[in-house]
Every structure is written in C-alpha cells, then in structure tokens.
C-alpha positions in Angstrom: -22.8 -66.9 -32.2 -22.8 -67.2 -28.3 -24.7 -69.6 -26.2 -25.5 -70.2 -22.6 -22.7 -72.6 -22.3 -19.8 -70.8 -24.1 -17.1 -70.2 -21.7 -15.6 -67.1 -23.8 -15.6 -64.0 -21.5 -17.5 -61.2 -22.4 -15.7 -57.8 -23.0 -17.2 -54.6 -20.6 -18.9 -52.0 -22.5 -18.2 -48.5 -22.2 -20.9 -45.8 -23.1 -19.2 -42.7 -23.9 -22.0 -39.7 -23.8 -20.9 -36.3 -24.5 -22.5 -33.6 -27.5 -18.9 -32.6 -28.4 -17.8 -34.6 -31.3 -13.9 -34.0 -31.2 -13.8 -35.0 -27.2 -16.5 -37.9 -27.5 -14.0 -39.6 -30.3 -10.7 -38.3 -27.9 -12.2 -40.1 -24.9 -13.1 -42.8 -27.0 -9.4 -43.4 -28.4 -7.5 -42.5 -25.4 -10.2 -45.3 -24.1 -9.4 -48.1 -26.5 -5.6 -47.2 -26.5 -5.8 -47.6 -22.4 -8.2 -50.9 -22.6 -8.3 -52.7 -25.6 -10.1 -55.4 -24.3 -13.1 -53.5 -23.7 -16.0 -52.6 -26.0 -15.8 -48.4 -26.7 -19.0 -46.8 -28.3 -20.2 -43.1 -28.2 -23.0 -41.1 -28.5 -24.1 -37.2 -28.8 -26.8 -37.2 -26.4 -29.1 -38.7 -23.8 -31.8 -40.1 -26.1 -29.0 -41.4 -27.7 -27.8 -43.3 -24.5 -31.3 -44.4 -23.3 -32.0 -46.0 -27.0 -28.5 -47.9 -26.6 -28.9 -49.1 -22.9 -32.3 -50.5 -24.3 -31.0 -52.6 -27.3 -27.1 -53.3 -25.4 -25.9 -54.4 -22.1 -24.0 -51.2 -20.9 -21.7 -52.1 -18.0 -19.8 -48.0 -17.7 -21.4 -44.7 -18.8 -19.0 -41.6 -19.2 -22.1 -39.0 -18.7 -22.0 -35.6 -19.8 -24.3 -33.1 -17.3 -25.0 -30.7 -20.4 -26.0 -32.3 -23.3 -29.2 -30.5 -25.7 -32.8 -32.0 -24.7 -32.3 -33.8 -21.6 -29.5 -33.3 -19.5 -27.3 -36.0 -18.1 -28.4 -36.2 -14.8 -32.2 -36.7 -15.7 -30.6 -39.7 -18.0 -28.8 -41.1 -15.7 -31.9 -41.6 -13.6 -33.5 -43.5 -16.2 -30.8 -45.7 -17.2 -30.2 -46.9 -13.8 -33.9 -47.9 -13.6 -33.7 -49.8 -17.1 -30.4 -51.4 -16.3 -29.9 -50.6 -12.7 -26.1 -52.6 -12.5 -24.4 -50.0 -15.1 -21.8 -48.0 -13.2 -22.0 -44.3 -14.3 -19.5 -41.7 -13.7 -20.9 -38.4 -14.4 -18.7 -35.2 -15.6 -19.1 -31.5 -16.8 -17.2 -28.5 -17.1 -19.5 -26.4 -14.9 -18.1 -24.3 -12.3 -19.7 -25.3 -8.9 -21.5 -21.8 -8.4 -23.6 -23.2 -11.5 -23.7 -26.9 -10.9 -26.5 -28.8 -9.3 -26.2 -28.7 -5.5 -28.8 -31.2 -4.3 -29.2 -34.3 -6.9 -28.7 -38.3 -5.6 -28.6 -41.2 -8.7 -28.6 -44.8 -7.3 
C-alpha cells in the first residue's frame, strides 16, 4: 500500500485507445518492450478511455480519431477537462482530404 510519505516513484501510465484488437496489443507490446518501467493498458474505444481516466491517473493517451460511438477527438476533449495534465498524442489512418481540418484540444 502507498502512502503520502512513501518515497517509491510512481511508474507513467500509458492509455493505449484504438478499436483494432491486433494493433491495440502490438502498440501495447512494442510499448512495454521499449519502456518497461511504465504502466501499459489498452482499450477498444472512447467510453472505454473516459471510464478509465475517471477511476486511474492517465499521464499519455495513444488516441485513435476513428473509433465506433464517439470519435477520438470528441474524447480527447473530455479527458483533458477531467484530467486536464494527460498528454495525448492523437493518430489515424485517414488521408488528409478526409481528416478534420479545423479542430484545437488543450
């Protein structure tokens, strides 16, 4: 159990979010083989991600743009305003002729 005063540092969390079960569990291996000091968990979709950054401190979010229900960007949104000092780097595989010209996440 951790208190206050225990002087044990704590590991980052990474947040893998992305629908595709094969790539989520590559990211997440290539991830733990590259930084095995850090905390690795995935999930399949942005209700998924809002329920975890609820319950968990979150400190990176790999973000999928398309993901079924709602799409990455409007979870990113809401993340940052329930734990507004997780970094998030966002990806897709969209072409830019279909990608989302005019969005901002703080």
């Amino acid at each position: 159990m951790s208190s206050a005063t225990d002087s044990r540092p704590t590991r980052t969390s990474i947040l893998i979010v992305e629908d595709f079960p094969l790539l989520r569990s590559n990211v997440m291996q290539w991830l733990q083989i590259r930084f095995p000091e850090c905390l690795i968990r995935g999930v399949g979709s942005a209700e998924e991600a809002l329920a975890h950054t609820r319950v968990s401190r979150t400190d990176i979010v790999l973000m999928d743009i398309d993901l079924p229900g709602m799409n990455g960007l409007e979870a990113v949104a809401q993340m940052k305003a329930l734990s507004p000092e997780t970094a998030v780097v966002i990806s897709s595989s969209r072409d830019r002729a279909t990608s989302p010209r005019n969005f901002s996440v703080r």
